[in-house]
PyMOL CGO cylinders between C-alpha atoms (Angstrom):
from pymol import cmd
from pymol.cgo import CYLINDER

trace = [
    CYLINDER, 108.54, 112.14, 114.20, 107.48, 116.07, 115.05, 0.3, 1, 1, 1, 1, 1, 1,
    CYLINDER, 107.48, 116.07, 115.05, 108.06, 114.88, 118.41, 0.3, 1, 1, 1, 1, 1, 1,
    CYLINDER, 108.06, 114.88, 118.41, 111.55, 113.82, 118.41, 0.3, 1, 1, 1, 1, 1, 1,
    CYLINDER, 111.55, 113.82, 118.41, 113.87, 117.34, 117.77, 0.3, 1, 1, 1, 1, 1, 1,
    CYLINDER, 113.87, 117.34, 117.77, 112.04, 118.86, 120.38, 0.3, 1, 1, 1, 1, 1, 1,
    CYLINDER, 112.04, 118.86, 120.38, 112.68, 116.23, 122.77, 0.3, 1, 1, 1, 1, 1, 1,
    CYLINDER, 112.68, 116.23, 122.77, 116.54, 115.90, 121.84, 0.3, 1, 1, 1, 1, 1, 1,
    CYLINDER, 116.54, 115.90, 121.84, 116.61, 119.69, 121.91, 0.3, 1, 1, 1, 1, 1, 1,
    CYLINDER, 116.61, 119.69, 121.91, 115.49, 119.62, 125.90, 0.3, 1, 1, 1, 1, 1, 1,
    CYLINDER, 115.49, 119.62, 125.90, 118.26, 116.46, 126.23, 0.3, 1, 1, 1, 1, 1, 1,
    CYLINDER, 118.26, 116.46, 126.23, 120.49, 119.06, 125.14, 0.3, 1, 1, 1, 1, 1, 1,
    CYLINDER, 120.49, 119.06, 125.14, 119.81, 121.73, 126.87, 0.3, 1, 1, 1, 1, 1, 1,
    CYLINDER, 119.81, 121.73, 126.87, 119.50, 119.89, 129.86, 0.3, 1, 1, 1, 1, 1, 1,
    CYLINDER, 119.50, 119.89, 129.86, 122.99, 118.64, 129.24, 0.3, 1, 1, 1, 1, 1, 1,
    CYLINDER, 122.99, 118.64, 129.24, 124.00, 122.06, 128.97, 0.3, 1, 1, 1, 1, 1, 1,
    CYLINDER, 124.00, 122.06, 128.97, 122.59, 123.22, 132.00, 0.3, 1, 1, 1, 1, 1, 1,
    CYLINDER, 122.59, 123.22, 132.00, 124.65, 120.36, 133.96, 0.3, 1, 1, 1, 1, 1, 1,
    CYLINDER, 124.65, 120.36, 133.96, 128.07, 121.24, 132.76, 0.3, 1, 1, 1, 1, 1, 1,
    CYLINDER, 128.07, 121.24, 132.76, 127.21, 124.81, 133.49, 0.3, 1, 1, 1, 1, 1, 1,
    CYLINDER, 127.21, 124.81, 133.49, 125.99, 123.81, 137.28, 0.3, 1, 1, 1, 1, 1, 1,
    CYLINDER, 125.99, 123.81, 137.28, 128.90, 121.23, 137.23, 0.3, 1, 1, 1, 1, 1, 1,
    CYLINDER, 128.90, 121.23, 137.23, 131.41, 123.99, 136.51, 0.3, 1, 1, 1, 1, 1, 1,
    CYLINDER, 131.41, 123.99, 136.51, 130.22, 126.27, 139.13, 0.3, 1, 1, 1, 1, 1, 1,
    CYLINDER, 130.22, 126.27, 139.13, 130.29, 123.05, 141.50, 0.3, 1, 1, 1, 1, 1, 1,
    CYLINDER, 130.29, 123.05, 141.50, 133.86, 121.91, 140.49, 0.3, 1, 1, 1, 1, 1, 1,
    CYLINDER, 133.86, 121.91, 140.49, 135.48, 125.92, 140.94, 0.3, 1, 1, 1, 1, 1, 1,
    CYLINDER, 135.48, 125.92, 140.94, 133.62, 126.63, 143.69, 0.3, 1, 1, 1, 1, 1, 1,
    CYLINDER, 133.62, 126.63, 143.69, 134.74, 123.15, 145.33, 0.3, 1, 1, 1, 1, 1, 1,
    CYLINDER, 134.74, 123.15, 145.33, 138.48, 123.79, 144.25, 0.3, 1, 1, 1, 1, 1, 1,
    CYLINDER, 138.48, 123.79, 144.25, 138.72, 127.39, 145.09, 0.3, 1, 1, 1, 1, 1, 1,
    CYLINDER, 138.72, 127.39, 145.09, 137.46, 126.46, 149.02, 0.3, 1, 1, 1, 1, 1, 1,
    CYLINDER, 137.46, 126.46, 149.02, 139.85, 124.07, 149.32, 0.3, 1, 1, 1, 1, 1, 1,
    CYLINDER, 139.85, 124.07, 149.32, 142.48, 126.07, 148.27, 0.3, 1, 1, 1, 1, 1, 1,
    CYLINDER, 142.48, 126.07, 148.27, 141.41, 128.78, 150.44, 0.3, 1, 1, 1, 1, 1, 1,
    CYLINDER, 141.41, 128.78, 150.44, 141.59, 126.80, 153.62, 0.3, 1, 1, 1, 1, 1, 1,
    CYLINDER, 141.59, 126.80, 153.62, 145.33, 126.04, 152.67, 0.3, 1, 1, 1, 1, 1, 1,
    CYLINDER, 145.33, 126.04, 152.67, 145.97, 129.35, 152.34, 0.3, 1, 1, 1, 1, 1, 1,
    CYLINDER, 145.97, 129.35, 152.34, 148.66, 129.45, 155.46, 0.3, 1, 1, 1, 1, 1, 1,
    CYLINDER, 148.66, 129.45, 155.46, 150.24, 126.54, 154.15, 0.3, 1, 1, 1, 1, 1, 1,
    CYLINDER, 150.24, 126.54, 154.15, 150.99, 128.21, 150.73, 0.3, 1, 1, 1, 1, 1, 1,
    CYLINDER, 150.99, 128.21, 150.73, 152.11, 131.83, 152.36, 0.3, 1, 1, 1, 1, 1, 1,
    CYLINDER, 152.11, 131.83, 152.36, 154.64, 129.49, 154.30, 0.3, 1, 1, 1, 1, 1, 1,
    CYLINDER, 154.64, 129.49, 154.30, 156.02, 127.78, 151.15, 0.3, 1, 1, 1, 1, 1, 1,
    CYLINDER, 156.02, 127.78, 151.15, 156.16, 131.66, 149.30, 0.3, 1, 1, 1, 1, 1, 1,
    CYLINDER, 156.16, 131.66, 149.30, 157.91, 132.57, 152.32, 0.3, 1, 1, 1, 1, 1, 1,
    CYLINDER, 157.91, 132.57, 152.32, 160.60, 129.78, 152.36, 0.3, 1, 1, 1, 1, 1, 1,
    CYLINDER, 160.60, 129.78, 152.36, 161.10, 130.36, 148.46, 0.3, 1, 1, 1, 1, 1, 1,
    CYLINDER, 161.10, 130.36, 148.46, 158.40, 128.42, 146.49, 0.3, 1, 1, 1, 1, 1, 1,
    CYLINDER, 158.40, 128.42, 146.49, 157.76, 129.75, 143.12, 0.3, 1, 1, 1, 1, 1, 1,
    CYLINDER, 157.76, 129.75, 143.12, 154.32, 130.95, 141.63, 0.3, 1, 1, 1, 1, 1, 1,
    CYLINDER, 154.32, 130.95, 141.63, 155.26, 128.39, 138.93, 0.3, 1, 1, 1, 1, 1, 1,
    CYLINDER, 155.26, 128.39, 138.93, 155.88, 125.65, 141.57, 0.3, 1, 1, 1, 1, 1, 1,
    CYLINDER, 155.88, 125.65, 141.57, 152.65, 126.04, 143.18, 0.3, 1, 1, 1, 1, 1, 1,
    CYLINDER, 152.65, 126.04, 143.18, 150.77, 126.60, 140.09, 0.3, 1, 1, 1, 1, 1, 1,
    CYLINDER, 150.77, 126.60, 140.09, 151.96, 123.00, 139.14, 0.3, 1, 1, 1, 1, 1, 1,
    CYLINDER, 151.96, 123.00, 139.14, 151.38, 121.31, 142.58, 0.3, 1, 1, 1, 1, 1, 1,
    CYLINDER, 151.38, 121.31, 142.58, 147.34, 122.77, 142.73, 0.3, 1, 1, 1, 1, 1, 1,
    CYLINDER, 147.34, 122.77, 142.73, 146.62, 121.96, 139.14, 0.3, 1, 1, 1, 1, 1, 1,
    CYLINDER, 146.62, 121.96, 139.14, 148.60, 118.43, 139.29, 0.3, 1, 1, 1, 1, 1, 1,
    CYLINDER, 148.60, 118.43, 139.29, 146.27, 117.79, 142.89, 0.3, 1, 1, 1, 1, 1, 1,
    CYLINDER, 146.27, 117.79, 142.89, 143.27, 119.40, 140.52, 0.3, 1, 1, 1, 1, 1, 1,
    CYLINDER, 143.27, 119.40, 140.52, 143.88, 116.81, 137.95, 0.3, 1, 1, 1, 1, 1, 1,
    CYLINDER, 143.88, 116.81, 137.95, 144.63, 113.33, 140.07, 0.3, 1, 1, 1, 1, 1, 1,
    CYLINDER, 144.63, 113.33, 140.07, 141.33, 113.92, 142.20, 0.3, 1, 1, 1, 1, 1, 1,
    CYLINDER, 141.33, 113.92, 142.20, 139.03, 114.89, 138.99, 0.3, 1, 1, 1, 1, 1, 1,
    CYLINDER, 139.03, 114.89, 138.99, 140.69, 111.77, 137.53, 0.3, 1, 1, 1, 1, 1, 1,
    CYLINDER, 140.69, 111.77, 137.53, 139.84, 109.90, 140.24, 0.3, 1, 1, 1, 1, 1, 1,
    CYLINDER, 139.84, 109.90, 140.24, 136.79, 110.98, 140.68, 0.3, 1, 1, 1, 1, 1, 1,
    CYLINDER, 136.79, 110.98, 140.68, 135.46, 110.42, 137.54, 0.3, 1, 1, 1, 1, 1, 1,
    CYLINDER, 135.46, 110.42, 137.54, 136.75, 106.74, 137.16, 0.3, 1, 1, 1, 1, 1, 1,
    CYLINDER, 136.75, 106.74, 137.16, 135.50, 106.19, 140.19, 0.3, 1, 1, 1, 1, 1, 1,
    CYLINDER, 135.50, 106.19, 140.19, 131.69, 107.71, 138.82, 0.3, 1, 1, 1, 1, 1, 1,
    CYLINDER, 131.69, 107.71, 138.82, 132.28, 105.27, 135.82, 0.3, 1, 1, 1, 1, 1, 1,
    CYLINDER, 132.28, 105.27, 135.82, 132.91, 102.86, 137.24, 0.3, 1, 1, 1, 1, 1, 1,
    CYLINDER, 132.91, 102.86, 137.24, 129.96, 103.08, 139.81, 0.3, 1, 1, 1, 1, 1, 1,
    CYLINDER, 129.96, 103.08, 139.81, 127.84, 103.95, 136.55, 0.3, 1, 1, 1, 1, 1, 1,
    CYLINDER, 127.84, 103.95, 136.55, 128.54, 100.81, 135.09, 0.3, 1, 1, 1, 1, 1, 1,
    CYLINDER, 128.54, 100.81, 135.09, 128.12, 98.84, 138.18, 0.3, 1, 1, 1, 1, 1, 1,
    CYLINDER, 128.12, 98.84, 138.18, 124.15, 100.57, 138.53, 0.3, 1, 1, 1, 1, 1, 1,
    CYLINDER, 124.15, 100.57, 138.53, 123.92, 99.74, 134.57, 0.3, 1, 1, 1, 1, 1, 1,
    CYLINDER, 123.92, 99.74, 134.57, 124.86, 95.77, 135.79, 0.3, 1, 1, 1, 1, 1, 1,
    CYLINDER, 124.86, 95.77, 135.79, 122.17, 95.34, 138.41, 0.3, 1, 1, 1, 1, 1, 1,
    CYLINDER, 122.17, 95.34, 138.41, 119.19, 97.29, 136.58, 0.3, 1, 1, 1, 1, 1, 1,
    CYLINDER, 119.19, 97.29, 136.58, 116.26, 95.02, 134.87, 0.3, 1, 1, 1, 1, 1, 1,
    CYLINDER, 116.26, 95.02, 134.87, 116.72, 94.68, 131.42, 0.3, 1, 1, 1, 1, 1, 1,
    CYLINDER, 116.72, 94.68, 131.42, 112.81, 95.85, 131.22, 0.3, 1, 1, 1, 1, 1, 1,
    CYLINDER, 112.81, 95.85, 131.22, 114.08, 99.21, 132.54, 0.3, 1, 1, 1, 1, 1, 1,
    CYLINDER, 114.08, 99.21, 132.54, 114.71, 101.73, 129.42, 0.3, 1, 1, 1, 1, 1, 1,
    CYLINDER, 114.71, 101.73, 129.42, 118.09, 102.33, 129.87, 0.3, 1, 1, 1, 1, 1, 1,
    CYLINDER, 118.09, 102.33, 129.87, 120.76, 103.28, 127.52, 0.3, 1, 1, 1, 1, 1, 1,
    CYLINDER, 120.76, 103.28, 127.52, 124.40, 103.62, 128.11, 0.3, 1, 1, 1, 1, 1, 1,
    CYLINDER, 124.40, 103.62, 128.11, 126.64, 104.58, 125.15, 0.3, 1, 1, 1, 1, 1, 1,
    CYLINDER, 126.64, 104.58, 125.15, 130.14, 104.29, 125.78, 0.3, 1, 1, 1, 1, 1, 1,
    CYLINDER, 130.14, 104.29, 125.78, 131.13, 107.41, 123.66, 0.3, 1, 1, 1, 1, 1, 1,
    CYLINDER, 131.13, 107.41, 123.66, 128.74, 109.85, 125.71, 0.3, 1, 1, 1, 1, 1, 1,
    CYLINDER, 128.74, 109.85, 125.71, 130.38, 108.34, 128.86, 0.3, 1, 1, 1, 1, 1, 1,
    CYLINDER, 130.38, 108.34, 128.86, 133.93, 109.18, 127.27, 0.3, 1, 1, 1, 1, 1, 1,
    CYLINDER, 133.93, 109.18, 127.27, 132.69, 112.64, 126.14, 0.3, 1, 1, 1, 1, 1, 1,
    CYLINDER, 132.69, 112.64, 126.14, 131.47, 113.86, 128.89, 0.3, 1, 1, 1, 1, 1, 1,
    CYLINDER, 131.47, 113.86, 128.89, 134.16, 112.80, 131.31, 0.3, 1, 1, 1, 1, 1, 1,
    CYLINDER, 134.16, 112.80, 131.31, 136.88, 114.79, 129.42, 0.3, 1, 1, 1, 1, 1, 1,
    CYLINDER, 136.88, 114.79, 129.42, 134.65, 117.63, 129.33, 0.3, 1, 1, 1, 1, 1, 1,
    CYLINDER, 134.65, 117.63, 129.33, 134.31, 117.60, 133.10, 0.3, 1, 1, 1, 1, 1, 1,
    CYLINDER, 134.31, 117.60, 133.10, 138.11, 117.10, 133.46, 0.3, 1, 1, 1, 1, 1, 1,
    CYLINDER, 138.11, 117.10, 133.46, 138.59, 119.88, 131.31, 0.3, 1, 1, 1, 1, 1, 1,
    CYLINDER, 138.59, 119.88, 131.31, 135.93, 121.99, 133.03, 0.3, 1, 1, 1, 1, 1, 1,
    CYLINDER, 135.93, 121.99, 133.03, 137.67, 120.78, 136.49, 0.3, 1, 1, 1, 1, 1, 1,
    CYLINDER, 137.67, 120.78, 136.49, 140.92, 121.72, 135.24, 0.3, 1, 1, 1, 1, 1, 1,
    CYLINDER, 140.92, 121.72, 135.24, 139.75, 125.37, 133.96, 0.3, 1, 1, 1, 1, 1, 1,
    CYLINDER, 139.75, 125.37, 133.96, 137.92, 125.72, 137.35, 0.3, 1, 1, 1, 1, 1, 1,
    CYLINDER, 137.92, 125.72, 137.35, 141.94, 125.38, 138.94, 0.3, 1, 1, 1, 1, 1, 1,
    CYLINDER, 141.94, 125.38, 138.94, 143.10, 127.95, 137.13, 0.3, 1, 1, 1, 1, 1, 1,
    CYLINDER, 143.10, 127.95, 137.13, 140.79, 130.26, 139.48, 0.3, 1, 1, 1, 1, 1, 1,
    CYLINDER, 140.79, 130.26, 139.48, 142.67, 128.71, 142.72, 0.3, 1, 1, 1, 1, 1, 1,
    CYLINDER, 142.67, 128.71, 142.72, 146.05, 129.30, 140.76, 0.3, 1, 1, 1, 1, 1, 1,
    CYLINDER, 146.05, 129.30, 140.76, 145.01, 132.98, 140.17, 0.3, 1, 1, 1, 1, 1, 1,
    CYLINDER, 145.01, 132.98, 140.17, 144.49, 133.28, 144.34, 0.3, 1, 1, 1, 1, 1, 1,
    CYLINDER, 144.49, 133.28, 144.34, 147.86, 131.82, 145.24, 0.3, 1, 1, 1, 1, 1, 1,
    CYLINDER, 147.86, 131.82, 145.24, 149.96, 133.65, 142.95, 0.3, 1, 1, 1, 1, 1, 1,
    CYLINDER, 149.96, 133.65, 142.95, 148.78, 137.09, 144.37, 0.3, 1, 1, 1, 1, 1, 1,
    CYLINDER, 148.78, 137.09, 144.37, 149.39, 135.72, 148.49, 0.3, 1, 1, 1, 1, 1, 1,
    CYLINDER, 149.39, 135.72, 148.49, 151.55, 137.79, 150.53, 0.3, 1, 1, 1, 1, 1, 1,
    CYLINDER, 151.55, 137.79, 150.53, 153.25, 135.61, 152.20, 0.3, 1, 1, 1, 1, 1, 1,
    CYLINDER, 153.25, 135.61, 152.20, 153.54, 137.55, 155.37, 0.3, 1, 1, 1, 1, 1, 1,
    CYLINDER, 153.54, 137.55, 155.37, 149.45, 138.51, 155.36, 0.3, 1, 1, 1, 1, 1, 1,
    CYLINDER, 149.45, 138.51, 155.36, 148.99, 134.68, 155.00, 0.3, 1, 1, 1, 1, 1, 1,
    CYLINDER, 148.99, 134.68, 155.00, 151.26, 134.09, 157.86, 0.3, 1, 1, 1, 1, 1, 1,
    CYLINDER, 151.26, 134.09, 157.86, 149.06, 136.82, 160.22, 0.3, 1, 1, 1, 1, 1, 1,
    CYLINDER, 149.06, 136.82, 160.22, 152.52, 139.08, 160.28, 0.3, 1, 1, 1, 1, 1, 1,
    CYLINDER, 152.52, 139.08, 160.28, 150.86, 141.80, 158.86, 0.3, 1, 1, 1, 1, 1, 1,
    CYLINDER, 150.86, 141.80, 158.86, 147.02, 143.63, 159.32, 0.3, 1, 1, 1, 1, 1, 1,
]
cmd.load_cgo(trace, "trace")
C-alpha cells in the first residue's frame, strides 16, 4: 500500500497544524480576556491580593472553561457521530478523542500561563488610571 504512509503522513501533519492554530487560538482567546479585566485585577493588587492568589484564580478559571468546553465538544461530537448514516465513512476512536482533549487542555492551560505572566507585572495604580 505505497499509498497509505503518505496519506497518514498528511493526517499527521494536518493534526499538527491544528494544535499549532489551536494554541494560538486558545492564548490569544485567554490573554484578551484577561486583558479586559485588567482594572479588576489592579484593584485586587491594590487591596492586597497576591501574585500567587491571582495566578491560581486565572489558571483555576483557565482550567474549568477548557474543561467545559471540551466535554461539551465531546459530547456534541458524539451526538453528530449518532445521527450520521452508517453509509457515511466515518470513524471515531475513543482513544484519539481522549488524546487529543488532554492535549488541548494542556495546550489551554500553557496558553494561561501567558495571562499569568501579564498580571503579575500590573501596577496596581496604572491599572487603576492613578498614574500616566
Amino acid at each position: 500500500m505505497p499509498g497509505y504512509k503518505e496519506e497518514n503522513g498528511t493526517i499527521l501533519m494536518m493534526l499538527a497544524f491544528l494544535l499549532a492554530i489551536s494554541a494560538f487560538v486558545l492564548g490569544v482567546f485567554f490573554y484578551v480576556i484577561t486583558m479586559q479585566k485588567t482594572n479588576q485585577f489592579g484593584i485586587m493588587k491594590a487591596i492586597g491580593a497576591s501574585n500567587r492568589f491571582l495566578s491560581k484564580a486565572i489558571v483555576s478559571q483557565v482550567f474549568i472553561l477548557s474543561l467545559t468546553s471540551i466535554v461539551v465538544g465531546i459530547l456534541l461530537t458524539y451526538a453528530t457521530a449518532a445521527i450520521m448514516p452508517k453509509s457515511m465513512p466515518f470513524k471515531l476512536e475513543t482513544s484519539l478523542v481522549v488524546t487529543y482533549s488532554i492535549i488541548l487542555l494542556v495546550i489551554a492551560m500553557l496558553s494561561s500561563m501567558v495571562s499569568v505572566r501579564k498580571i503579575t507585572k500590573i501596577d496596581p495604580l496604572k491599572a487603576l488610571g492613578r498614574v500616566e
